[in-house]
TIRO-2110 file (N, C-alpha, C; in Angstrom, 1 decimal):
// TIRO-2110
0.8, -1.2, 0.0, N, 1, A
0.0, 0.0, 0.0, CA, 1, A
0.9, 1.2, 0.0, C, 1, A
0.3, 2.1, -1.1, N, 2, A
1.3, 3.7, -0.8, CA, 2, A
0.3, 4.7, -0.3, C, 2, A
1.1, 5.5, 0.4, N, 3, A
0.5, 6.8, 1.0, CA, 3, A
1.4, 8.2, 0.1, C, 3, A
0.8, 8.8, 0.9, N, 4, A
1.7, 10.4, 0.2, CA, 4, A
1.8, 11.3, 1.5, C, 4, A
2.9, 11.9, 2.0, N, 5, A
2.7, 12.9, 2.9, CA, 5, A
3.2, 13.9, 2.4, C, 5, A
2.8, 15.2, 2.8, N, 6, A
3.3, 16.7, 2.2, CA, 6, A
3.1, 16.7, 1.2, C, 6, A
2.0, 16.6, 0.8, N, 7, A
1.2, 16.9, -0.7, CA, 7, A
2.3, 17.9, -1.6, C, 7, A
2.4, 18.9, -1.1, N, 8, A
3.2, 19.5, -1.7, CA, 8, A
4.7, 19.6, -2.5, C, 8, A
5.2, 18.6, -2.5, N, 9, A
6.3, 18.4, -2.1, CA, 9, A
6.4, 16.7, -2.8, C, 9, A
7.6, 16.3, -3.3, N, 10, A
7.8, 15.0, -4.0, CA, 10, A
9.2, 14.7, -2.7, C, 10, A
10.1, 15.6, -2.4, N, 11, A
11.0, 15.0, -1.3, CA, 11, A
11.0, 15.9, -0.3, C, 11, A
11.6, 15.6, 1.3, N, 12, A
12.4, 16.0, 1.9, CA, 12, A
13.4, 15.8, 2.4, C, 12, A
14.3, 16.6, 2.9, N, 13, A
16.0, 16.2, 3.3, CA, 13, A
15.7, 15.9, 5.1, C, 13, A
15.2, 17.1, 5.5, N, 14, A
14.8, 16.1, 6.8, CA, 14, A
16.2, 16.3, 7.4, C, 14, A
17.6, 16.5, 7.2, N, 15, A
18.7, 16.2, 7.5, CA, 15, A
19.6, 15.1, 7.5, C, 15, A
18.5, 14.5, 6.3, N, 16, A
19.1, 12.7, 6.2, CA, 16, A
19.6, 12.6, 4.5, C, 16, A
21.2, 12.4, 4.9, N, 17, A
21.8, 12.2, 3.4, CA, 17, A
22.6, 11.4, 3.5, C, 17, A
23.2, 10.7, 2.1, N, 18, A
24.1, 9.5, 2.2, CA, 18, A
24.6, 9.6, 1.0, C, 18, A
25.7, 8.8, 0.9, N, 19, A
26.3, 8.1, -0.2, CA, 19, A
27.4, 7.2, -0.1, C, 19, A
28.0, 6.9, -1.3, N, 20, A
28.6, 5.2, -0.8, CA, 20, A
30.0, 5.4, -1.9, C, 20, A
30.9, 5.5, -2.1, N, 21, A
32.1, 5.7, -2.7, CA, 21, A
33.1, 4.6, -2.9, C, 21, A
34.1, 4.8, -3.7, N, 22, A
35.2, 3.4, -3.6, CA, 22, A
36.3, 3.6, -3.3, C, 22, A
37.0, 3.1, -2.0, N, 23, A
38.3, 3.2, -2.0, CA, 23, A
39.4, 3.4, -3.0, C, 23, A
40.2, 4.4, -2.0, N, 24, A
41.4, 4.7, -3.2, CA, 24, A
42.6, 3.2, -3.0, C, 24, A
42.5, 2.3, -3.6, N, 25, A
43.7, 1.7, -2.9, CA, 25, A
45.0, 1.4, -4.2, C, 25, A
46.1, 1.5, -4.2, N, 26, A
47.2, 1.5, -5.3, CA, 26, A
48.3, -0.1, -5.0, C, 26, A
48.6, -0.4, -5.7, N, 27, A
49.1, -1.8, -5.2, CA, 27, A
50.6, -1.4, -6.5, C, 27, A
51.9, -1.5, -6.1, N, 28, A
53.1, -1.4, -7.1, CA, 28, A
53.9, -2.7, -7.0, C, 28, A
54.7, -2.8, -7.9, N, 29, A
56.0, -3.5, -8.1, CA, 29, A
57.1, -3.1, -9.0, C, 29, A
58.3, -3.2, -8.8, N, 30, A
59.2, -2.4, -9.1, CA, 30, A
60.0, -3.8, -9.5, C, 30, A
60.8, -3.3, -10.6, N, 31, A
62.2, -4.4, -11.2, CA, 31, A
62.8, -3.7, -11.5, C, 31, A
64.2, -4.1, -11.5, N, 32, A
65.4, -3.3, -11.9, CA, 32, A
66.8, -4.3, -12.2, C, 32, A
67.1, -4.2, -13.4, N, 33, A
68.6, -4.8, -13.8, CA, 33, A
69.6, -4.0, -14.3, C, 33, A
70.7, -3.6, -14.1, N, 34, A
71.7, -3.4, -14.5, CA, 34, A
72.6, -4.0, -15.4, C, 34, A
73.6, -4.1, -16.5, N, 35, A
74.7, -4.6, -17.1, CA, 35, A
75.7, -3.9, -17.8, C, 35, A
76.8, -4.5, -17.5, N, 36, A
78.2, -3.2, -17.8, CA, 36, A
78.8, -4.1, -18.6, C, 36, A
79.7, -3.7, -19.6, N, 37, A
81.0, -4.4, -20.2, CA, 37, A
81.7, -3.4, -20.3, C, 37, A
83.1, -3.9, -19.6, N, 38, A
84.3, -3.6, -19.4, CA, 38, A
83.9, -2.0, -18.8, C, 38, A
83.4, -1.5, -18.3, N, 39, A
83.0, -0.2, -18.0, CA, 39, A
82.8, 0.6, -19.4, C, 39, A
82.4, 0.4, -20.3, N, 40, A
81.7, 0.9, -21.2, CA, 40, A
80.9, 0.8, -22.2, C, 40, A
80.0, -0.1, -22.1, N, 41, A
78.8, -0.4, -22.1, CA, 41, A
77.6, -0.5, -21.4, C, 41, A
76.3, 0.3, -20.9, N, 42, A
75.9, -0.3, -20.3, CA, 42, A
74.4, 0.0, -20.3, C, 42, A
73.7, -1.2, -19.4, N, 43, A
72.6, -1.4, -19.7, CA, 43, A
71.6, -1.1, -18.7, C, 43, A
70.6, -0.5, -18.3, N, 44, A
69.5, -0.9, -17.1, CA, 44, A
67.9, -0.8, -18.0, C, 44, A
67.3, -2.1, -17.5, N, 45, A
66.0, -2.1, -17.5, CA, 45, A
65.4, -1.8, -16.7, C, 45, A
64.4, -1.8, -16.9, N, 46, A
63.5, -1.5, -15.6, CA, 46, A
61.4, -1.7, -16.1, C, 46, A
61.5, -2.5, -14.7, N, 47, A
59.2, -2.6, -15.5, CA, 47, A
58.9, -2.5, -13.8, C, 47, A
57.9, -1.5, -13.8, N, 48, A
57.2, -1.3, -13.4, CA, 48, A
55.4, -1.4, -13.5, C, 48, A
55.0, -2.1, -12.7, N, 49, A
53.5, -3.0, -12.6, CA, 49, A
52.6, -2.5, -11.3, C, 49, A
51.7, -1.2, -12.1, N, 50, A
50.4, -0.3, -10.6, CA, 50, A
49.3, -1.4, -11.0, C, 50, A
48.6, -1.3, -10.0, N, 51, A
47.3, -1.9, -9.8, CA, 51, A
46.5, -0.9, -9.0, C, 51, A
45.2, -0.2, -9.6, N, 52, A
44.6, 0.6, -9.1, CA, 52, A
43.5, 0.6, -9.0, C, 52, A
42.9, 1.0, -8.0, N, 53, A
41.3, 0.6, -8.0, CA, 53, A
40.5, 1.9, -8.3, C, 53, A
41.1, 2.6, -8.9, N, 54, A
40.6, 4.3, -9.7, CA, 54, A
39.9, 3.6, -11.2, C, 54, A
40.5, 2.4, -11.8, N, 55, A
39.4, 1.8, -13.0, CA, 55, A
39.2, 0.5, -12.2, C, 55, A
38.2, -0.1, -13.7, N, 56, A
37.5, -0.9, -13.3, CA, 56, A
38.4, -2.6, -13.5, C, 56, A
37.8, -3.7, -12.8, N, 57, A
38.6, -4.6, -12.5, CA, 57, A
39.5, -5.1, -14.1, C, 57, A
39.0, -4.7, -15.0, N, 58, A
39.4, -5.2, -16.4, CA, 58, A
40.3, -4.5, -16.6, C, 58, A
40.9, -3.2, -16.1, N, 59, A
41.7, -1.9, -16.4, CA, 59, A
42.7, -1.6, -15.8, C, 59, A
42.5, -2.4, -14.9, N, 60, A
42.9, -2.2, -13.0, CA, 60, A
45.0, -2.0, -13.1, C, 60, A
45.6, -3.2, -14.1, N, 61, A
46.5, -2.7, -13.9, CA, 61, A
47.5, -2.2, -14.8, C, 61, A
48.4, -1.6, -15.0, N, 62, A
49.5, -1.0, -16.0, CA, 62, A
50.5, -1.1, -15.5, C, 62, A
50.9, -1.8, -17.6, N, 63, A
52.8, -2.0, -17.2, CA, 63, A
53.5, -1.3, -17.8, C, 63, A
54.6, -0.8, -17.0, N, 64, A
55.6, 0.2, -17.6, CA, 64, A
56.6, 0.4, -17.6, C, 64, A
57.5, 0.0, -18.7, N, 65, A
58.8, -0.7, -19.3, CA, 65, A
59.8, 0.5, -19.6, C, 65, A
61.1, 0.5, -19.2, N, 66, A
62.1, 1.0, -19.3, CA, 66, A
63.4, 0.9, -19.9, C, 66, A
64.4, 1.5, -20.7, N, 67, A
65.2, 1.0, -20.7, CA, 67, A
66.5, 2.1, -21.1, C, 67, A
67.7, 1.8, -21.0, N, 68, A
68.6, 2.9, -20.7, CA, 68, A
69.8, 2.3, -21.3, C, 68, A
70.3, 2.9, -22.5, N, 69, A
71.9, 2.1, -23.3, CA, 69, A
72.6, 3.9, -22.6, C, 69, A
74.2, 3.1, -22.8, N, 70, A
75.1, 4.0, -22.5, CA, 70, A
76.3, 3.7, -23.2, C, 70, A
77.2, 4.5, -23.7, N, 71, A
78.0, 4.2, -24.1, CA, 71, A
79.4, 5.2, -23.7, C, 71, A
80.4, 4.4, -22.8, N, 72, A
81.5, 5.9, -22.4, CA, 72, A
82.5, 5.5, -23.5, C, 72, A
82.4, 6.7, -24.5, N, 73, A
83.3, 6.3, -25.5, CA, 73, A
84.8, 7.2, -25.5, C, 73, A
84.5, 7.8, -24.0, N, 74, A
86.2, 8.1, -23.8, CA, 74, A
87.1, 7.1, -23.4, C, 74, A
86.5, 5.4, -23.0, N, 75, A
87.1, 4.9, -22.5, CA, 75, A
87.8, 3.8, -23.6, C, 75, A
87.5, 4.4, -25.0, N, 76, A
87.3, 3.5, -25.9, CA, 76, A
89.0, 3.7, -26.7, C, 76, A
90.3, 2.9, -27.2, N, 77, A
91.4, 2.7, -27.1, CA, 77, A
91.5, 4.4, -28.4, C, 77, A
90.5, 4.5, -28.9, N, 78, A
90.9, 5.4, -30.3, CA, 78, A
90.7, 6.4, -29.6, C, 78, A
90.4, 7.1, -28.3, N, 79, A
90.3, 8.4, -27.7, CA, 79, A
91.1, 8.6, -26.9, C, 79, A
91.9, 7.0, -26.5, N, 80, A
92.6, 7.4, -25.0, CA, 80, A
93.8, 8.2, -25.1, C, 80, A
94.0, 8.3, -26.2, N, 81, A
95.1, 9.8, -26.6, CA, 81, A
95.0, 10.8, -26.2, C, 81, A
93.6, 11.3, -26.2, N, 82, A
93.0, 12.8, -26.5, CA, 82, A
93.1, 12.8, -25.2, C, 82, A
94.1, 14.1, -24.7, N, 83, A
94.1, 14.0, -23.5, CA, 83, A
93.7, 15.3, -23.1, C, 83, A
93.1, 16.1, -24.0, N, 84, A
92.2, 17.0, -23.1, CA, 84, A
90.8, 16.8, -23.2, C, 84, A
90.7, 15.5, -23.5, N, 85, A
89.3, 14.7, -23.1, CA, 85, A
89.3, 13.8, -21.8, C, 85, A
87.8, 14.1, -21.4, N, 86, A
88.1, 13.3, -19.9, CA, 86, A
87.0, 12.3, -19.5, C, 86, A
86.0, 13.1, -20.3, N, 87, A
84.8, 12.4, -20.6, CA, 87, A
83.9, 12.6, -21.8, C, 87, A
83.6, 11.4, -22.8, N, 88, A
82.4, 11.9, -23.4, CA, 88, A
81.2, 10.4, -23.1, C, 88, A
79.7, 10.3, -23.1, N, 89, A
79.1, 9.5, -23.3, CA, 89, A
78.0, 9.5, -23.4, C, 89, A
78.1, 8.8, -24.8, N, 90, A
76.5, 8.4, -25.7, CA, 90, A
75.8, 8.1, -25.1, C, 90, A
74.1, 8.2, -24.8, N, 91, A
73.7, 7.4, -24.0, CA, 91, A
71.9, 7.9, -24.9, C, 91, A
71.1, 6.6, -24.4, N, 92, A
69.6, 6.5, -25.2, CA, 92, A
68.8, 6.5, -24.2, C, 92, A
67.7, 6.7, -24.0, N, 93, A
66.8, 5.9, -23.0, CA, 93, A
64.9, 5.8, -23.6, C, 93, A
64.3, 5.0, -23.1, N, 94, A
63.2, 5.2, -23.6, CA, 94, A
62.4, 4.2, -22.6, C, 94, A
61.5, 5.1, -22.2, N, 95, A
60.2, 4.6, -20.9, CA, 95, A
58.9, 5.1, -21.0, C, 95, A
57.9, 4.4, -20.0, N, 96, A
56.7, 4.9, -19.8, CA, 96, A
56.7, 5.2, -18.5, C, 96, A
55.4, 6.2, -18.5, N, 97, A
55.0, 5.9, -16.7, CA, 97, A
53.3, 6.5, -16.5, C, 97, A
52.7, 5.9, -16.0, N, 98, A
51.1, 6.0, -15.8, CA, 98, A
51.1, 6.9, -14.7, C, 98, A
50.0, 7.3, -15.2, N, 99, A
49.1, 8.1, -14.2, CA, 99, A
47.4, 7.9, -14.1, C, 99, A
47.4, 8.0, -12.7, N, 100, A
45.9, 7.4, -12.1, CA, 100, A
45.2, 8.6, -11.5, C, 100, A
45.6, 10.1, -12.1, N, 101, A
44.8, 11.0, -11.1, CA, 101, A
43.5, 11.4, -11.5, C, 101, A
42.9, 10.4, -10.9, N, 102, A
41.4, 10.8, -11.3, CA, 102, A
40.3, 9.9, -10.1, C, 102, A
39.6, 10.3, -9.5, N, 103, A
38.2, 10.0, -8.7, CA, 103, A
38.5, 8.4, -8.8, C, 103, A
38.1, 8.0, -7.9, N, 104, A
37.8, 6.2, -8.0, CA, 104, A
36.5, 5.6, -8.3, C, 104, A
35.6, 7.1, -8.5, N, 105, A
33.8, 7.0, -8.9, CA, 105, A
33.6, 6.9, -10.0, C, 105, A
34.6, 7.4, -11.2, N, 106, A
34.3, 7.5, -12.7, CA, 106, A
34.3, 6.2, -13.2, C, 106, A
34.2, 5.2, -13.2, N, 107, A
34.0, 3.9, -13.9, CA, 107, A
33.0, 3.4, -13.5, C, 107, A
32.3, 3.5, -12.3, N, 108, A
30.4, 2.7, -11.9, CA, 108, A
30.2, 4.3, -11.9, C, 108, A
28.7, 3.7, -11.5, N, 109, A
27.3, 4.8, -11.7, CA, 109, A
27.3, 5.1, -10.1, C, 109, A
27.2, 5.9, -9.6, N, 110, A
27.0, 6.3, -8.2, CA, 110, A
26.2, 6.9, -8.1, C, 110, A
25.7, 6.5, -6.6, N, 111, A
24.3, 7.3, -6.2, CA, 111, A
24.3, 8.0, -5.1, C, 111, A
23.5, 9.0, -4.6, N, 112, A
23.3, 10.0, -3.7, CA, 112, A
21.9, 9.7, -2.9, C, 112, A
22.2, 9.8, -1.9, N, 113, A
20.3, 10.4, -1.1, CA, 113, A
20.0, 11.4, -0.9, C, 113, A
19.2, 12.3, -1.6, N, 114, A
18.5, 13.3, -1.7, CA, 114, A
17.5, 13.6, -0.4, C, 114, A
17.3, 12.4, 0.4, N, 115, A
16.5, 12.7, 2.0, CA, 115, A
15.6, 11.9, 1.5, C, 115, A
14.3, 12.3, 2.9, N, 116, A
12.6, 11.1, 2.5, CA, 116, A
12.0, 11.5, 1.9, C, 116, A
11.5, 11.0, 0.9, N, 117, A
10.2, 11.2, -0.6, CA, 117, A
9.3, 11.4, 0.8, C, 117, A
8.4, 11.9, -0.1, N, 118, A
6.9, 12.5, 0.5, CA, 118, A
5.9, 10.9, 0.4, C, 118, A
6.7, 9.7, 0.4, N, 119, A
5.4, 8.5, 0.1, CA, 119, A
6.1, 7.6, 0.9, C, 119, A
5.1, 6.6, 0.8, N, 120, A
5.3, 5.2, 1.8, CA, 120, A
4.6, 4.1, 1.3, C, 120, A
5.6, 3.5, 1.3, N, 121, A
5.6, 1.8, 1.1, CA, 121, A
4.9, 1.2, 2.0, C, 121, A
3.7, 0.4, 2.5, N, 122, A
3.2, 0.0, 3.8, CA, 122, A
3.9, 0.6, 5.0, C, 122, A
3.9, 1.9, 4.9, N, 123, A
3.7, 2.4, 6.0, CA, 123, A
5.4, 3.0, 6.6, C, 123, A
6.0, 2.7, 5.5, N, 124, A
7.6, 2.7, 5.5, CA, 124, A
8.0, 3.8, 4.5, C, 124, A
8.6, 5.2, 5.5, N, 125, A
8.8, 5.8, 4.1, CA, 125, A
9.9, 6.0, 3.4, C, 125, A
9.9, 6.1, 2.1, N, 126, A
11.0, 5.8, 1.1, CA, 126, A
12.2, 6.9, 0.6, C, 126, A
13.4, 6.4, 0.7, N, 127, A
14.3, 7.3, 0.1, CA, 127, A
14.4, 7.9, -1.1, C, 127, A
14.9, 8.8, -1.2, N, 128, A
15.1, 9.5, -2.5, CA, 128, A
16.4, 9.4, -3.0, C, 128, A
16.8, 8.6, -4.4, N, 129, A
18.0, 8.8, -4.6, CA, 129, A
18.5, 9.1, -6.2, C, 129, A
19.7, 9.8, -6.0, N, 130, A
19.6, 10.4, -7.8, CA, 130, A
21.0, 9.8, -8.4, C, 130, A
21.9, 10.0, -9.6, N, 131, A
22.8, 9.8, -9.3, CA, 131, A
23.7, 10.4, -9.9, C, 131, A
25.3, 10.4, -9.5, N, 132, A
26.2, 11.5, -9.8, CA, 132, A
25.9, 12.4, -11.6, C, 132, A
26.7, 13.4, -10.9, N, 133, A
26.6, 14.5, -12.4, CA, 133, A
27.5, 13.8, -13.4, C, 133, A
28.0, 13.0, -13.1, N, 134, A
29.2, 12.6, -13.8, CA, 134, A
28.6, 11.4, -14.6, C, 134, A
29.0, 10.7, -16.3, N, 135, A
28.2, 9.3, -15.9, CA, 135, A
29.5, 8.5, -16.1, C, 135, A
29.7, 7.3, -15.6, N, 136, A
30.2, 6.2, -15.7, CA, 136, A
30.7, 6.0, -16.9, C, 136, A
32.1, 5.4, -17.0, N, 137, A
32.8, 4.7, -18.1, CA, 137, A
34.1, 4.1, -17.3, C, 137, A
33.2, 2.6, -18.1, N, 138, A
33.7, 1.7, -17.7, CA, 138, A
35.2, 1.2, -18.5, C, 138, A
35.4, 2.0, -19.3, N, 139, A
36.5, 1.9, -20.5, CA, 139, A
37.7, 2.9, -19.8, C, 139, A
38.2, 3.4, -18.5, N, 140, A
38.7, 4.4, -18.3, CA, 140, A
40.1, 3.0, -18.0, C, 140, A
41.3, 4.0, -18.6, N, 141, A
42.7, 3.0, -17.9, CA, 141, A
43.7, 4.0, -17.6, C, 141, A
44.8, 2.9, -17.4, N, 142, A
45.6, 3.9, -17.1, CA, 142, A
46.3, 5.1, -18.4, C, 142, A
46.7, 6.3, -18.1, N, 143, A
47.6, 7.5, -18.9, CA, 143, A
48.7, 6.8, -18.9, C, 143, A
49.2, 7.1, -20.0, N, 144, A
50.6, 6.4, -20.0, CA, 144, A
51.4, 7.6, -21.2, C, 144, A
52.6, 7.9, -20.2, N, 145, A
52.9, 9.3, -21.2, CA, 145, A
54.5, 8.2, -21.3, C, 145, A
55.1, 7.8, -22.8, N, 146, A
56.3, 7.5, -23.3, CA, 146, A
57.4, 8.7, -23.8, C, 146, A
58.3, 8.2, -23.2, N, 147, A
59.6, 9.6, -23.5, CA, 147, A
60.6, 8.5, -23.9, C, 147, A
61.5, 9.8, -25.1, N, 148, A
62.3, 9.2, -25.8, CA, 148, A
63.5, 10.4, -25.3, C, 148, A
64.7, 9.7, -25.3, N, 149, A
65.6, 10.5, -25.0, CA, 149, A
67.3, 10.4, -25.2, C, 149, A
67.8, 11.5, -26.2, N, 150, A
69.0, 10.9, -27.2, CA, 150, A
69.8, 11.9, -26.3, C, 150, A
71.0, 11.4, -25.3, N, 151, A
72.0, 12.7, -24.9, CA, 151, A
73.5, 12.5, -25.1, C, 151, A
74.0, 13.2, -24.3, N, 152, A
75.5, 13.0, -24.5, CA, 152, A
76.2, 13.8, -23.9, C, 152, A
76.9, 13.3, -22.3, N, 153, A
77.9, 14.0, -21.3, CA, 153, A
79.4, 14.2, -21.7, C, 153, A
79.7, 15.1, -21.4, N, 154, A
81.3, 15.3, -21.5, CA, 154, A
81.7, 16.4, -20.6, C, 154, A
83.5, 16.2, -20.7, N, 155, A
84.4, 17.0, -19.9, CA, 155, A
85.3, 16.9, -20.7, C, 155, A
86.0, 18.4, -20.3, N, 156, A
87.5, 18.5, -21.4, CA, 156, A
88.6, 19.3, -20.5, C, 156, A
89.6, 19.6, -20.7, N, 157, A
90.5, 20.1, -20.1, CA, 157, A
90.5, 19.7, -18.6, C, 157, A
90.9, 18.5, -17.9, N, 158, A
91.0, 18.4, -16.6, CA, 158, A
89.6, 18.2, -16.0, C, 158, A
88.3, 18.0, -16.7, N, 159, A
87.1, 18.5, -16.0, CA, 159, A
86.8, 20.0, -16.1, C, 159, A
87.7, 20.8, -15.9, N, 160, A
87.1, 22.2, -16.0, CA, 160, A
86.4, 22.9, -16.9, C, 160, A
85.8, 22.1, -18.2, N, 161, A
84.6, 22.3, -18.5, CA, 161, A
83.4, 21.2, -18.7, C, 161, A
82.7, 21.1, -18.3, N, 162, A
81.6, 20.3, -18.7, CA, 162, A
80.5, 20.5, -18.7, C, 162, A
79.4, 19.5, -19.2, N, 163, A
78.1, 19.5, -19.7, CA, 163, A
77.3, 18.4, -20.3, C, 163, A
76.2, 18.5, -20.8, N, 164, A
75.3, 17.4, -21.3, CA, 164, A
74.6, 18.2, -22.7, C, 164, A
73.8, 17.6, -23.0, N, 165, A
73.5, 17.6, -24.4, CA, 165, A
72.1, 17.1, -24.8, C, 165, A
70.6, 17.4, -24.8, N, 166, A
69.7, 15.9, -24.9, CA, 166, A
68.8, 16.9, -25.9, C, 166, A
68.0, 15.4, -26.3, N, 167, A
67.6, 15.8, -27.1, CA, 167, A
66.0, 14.6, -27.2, C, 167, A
64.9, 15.3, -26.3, N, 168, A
63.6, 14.2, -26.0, CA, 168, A
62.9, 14.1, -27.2, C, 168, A
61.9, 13.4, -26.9, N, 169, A
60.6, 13.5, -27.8, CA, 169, A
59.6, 13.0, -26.9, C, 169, A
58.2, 13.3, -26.3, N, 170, A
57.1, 12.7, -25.4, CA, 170, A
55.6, 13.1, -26.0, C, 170, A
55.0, 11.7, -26.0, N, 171, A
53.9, 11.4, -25.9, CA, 171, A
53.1, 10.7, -25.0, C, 171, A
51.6, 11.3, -25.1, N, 172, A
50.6, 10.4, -24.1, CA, 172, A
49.6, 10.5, -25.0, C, 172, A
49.2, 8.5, -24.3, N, 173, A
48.2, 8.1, -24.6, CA, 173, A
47.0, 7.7, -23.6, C, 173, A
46.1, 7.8, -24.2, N, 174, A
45.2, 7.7, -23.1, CA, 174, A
44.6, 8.8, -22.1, C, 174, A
44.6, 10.1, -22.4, N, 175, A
44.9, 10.6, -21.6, CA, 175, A
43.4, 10.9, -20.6, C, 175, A
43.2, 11.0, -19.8, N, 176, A
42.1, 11.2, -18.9, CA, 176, A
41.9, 12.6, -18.6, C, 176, A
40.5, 12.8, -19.7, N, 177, A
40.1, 14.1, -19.5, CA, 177, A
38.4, 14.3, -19.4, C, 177, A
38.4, 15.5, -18.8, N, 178, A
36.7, 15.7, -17.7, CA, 178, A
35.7, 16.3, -19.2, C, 178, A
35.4, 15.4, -19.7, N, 179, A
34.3, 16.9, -20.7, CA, 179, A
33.2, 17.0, -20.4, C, 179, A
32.4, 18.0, -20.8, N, 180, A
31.4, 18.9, -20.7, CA, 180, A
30.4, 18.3, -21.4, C, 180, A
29.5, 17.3, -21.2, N, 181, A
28.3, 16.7, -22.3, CA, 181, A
26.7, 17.4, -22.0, C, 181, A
26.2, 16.9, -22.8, N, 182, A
24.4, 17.3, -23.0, CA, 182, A
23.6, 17.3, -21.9, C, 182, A
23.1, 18.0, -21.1, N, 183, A
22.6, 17.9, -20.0, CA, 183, A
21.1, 17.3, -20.4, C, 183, A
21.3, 17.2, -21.8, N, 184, A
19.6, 15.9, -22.3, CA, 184, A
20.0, 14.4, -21.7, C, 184, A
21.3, 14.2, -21.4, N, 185, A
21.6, 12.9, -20.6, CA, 185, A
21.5, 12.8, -19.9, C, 185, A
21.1, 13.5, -18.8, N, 186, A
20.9, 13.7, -17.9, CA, 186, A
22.2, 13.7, -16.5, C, 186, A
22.9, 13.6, -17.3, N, 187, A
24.4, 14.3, -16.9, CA, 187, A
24.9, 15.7, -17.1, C, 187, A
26.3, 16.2, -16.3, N, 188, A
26.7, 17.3, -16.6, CA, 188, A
28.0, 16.8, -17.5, C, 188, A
28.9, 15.8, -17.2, N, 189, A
30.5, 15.4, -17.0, CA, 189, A
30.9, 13.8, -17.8, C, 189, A
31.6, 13.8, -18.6, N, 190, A
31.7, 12.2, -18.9, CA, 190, A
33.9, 12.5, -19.0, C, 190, A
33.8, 11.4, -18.5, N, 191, A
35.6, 11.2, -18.3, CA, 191, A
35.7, 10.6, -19.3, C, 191, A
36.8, 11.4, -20.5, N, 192, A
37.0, 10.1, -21.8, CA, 192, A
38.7, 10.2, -22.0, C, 192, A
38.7, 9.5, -22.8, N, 193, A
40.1, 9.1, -23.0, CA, 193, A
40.5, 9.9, -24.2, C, 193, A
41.7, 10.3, -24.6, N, 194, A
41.9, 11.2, -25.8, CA, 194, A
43.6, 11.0, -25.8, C, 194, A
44.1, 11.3, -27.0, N, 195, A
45.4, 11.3, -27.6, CA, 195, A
45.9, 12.7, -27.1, C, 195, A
47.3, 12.6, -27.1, N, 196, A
48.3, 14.5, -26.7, CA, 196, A
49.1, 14.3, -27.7, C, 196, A
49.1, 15.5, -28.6, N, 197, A
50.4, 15.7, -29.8, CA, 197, A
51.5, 15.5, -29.2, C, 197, A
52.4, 15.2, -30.0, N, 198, A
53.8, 14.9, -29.8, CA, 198, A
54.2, 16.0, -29.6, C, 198, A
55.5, 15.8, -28.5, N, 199, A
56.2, 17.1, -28.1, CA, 199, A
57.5, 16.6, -27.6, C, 199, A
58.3, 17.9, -27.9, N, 200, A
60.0, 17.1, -28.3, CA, 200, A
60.5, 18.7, -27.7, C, 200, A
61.9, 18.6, -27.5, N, 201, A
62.8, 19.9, -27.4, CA, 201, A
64.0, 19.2, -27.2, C, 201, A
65.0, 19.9, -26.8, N, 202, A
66.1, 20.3, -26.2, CA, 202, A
66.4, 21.1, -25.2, C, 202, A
67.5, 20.3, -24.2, N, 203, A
68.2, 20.8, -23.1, CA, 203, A
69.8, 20.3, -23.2, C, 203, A
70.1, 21.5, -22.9, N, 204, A
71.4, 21.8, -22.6, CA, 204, A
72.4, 22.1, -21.4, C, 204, A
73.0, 21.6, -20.9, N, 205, A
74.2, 22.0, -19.7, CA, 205, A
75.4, 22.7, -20.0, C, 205, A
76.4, 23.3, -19.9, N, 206, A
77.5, 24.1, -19.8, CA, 206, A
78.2, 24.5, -18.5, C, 206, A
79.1, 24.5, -18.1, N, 207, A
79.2, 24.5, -17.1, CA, 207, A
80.6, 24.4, -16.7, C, 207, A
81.7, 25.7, -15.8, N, 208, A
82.6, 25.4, -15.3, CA, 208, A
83.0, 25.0, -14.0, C, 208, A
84.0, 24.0, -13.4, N, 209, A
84.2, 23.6, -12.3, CA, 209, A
84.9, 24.5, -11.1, C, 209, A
83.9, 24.5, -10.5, N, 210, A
84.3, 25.7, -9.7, CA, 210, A
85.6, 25.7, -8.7, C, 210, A
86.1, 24.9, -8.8, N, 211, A
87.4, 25.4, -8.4, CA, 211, A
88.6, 25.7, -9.7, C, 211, A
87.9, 25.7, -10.5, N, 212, A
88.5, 26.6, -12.0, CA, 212, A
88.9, 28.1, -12.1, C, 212, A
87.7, 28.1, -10.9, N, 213, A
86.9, 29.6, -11.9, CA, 213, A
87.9, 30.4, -11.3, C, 213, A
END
């Protein structure tokens, strides 16, 4: 049986509200190897493995792979002449790394209590509930921004000059962004995924040793 109280009126708050959310919880693992030949070669990998409870169980984790060549080619027999060389070395690197900065609500549908409706279930009265401005996507993973990176350190005269040399390039995919949709959905917000143009530069070091100067 239903009733209706406060004719006027479909809810009230009454001072009774709720809602129900998801833990933020982050779970990591870290690897790391090293390898040298003869001190001028050398190698480190590296993978890194998040597990996040910000997407949904299908999404949940990301891997992200590392890796770093070097080469010290002052140590190499056709330089060891140059003796106002002290250091030069080649070196590559190229990695990922994720990002999870986003709500742990955007992948379910979430609900709110708005307080007691103005009706009753045998004699029981009923909640009002709506749900977030935001809607759910269940397709949300991890950002993953990849950098590339070509440099090259040196010293000359004793050390009393040195510096570096690089030369990146970075992209991200996936990127996790808040847009603005049709309020005929009955939403305000939908979190979607989107591509970032490539982007590259240069940096430079120079530099005298200060007990030179």
């Amino acid at each position: 049986m239903m009733d209706q109280y406060l004719t006027g009126t479909t809810t009230t708050n009454n001072g009774y509200s709720s809602n129900t959310g998801t833990p933020n919880r982050l779970n990591s693992y870290f690897g790391r190897a090293n390898y040298s030949i003869l001190n001028r070669y050398l190698l480190t990998a590296t993978l890194r493995a998040d597990g996040s409870s910000r997407f949904a169980p299908s999404h949940r984790w990301g891997y992200f792979p590392a890796a770093a060549l070097g080469w010290r080619m002052s140590e190499e027999s056709f330089l060891k002449g140059v003796s106002w060389l002290n250091n030069l070395k080649l070196r590559f690197s190229y990695g990922s790394v994720g990002n999870d900065g986003i709500s742990a609500n955007l992948w379910k549908t979430n609900w709110s209590s708005d307080g007691m409706t103005g009706y009753s279930v045998n004699e029981v009265r009923q909640v009002s509930y709506s749900p977030a401005s935001t809607i759910a996507n269940p397709d949300l993973k991890w950002e993953t921004t990849i950098t590339r990176n070509l440099g090259v350190d040196f010293a000359f005269l004793q050390s009393r000059i040195y510096g570096s040399l690089d030369v990146y390039k970075n992209n991200t995919k996936d990127l996790l962004m808040l847009t603005s949709i049709s309020a005929i959905s009955g939403f305000l917000l939908l979190m979607t995924i989107s591509e970032v143009p490539v982007t590259g530069g240069l940096n430079w070091l120079l530099a005298e040793h200060p007990s030179w100067a």
